[in-house]
Structure formats: C-alpha cells, structure tokens
C-alpha positions in Angstrom: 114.9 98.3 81.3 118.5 96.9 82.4 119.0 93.8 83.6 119.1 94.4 87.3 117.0 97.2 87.6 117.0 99.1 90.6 113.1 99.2 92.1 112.0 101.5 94.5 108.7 102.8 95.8 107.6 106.3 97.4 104.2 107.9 98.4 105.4 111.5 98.3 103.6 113.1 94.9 105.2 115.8 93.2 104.5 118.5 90.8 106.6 116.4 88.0 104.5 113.5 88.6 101.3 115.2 87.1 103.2 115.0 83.5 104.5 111.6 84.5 100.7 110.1 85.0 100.0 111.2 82.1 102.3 109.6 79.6 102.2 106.4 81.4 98.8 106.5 81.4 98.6 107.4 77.5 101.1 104.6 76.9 99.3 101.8 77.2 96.5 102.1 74.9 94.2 101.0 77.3 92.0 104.0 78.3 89.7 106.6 76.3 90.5 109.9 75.5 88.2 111.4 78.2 90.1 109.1 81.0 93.5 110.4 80.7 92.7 114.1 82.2 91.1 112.1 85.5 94.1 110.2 86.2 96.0 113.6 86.0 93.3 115.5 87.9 93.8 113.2 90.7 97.3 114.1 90.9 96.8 117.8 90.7 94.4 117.7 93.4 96.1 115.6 95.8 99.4 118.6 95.3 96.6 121.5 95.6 95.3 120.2 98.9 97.1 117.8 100.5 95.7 114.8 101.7 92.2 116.5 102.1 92.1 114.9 98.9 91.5 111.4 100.2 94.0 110.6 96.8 96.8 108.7 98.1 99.4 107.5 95.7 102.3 104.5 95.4 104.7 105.1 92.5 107.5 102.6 91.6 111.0 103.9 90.2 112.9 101.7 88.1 116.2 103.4 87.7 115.4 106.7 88.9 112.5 106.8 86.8 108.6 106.8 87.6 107.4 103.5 85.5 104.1 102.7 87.3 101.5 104.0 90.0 98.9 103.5 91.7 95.9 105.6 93.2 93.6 105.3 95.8 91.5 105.8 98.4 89.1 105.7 101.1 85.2 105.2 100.7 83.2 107.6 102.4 80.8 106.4 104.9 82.7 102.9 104.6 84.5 102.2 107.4 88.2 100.2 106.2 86.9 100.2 102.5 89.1 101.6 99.8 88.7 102.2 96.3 91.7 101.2 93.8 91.2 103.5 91.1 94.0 103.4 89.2 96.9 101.0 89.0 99.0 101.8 85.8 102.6 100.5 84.2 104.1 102.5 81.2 103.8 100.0 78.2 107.5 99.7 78.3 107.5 98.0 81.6 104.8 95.7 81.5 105.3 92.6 82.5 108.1 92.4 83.8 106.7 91.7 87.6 106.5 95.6 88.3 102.7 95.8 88.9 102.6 92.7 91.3 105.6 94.5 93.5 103.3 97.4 92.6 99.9 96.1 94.0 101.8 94.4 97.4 102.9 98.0 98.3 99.8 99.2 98.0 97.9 96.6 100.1 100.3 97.3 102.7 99.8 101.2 102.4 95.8 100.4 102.9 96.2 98.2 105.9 98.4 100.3 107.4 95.4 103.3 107.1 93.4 100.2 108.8 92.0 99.5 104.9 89.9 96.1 105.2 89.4 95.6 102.2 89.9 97.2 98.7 87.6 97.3 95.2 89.4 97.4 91.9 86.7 97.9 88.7 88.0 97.4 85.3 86.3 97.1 81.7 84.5 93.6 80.2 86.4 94.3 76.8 88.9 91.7 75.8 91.5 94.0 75.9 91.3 93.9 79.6 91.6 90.4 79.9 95.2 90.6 81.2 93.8 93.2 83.7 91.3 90.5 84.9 93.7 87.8 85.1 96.0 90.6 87.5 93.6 90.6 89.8 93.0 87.2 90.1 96.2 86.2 90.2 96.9 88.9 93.3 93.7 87.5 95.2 90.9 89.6 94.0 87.2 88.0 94.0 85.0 88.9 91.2 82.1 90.2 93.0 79.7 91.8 90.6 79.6 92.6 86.9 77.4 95.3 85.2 76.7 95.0 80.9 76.6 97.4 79.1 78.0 100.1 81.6 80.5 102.6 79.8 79.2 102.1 76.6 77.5 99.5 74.3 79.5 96.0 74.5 81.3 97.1 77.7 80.7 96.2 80.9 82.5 96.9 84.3 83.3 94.3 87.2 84.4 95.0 90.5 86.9 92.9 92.2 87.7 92.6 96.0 90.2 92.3 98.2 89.9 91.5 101.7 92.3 91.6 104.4 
C-alpha cells in the first residue's frame, strides 16, 4: 500500500467484484473451505436480482483497487435489525485502519435504511481474537455466546450494535 493511499468507498456491485470477494476472502486464512463459495454467492445473487436480494454491499478502494467489503442486511420480520455477515480485508491490508473506515461506512449505510441496530457473529477460536477485539473496539456488545456451534471447540458469539 503507498504511503498516502487514496480511500474510497462505493455500494454499486459489479460483475468483477464476485472474483474480487473471493480472493480477499481466501486471503486471510480465516474461513473454511465451505465458507468461501457463500461470500461469493452473496455477490452473485445480489447482480442476478437486484436488491430483492436484501444483500447490500460497502466496498473500500485503496488505489483503484477493491481491498475490503462488507455485506449485509435486513432481518426479516425485524423491524431496523440488520445482520452483518461479512466484513472482510485482503490480508495485505490489514491493519492499517481500513476496516474501522470500513465498519463507519457501513453503520451509516444501515441508519440511513432506518437500521437500529446491527448483529455481527464471529468464531470462539483464538484466531478470531482480533475479530473480537474489532468489534469491541467499534462499540459492539457481546450479547450471547453458543459452545460448540460450528464444530467441536468452536463456538459463535453475536455482538450488537445499537444506534
């Protein structure tokens, strides 16, 4: 990354950006095998039909190129409840404040769609300890905790956001 680099943030998805998801997604290290093809699926969807798809999407450009994103969406039957289910940076870009400038476009993106609040979930694993620490650090409450929920040793906690 340069010195000065050149931030910017857009919500339009396009058809390169399915590719994109993907190896920033694969970058980090951080998800199995079997999540990859979601985060891409939720891409493809969202340019198949539109906002029918209830995906909406923040990407940051650093140079002219697509280093980070995030995806989500409302909760059915919730009324100003919205999930955060993804919220990636490309390995190369992590920390480096990208994913703070990240999450701050994104909370204004939900509160302009009258979001009240906002749940992110993430792993129990030890890896994800930086992941944790994100949340709290951008005002998240952990609010519940489930052991043993994607496999064996790894649980899932839910963090919250209110506006």
């Amino acid at each position: 990354m340069t010195e000065n680099p050149k931030i910017s943030f857009r919500t339009d998805v396009r058809e390169e950006d399915a590719k994109t998801v993907r190896a920033i997604v694969t970058s980090t290290g951080f998800f199995y095998d079997s999540e990859i093809p979601v985060a891409v699926e939720l891409v493809e969807e969202r340019l198949r039909i539109g906002l029918k798809s209830d995906y909406y999407f923040v990407f940051a450009d650093v140079d002219g190129r697509t280093v980070a994103y995030t995806c989500f969406g409302p909760i059915a039957g919730a009324e100003g409840s919205f999930d955060l289910y993804w919220i990636v940076t490309h390995n190369d870009y992590r920390g480096k404040g990208i994913g703070k400038l990240l999450i701050g476009e994104t909370h204004k993106a939900i509160r302009a769609m009258e979001g009240r609040l906002v749940i992110a979930e993430t792993s129990t694993l030890d890896k994800y300890t930086p992941t944790r620490h994100f949340y709290d650090q951008m005002g998240y409450t952990l609010e519940a905790r489930i052991d043993d929920f994607y496999k064996k040793g790894d649980g899932k906690v839910f963090f919250v956001k209110r506006f």
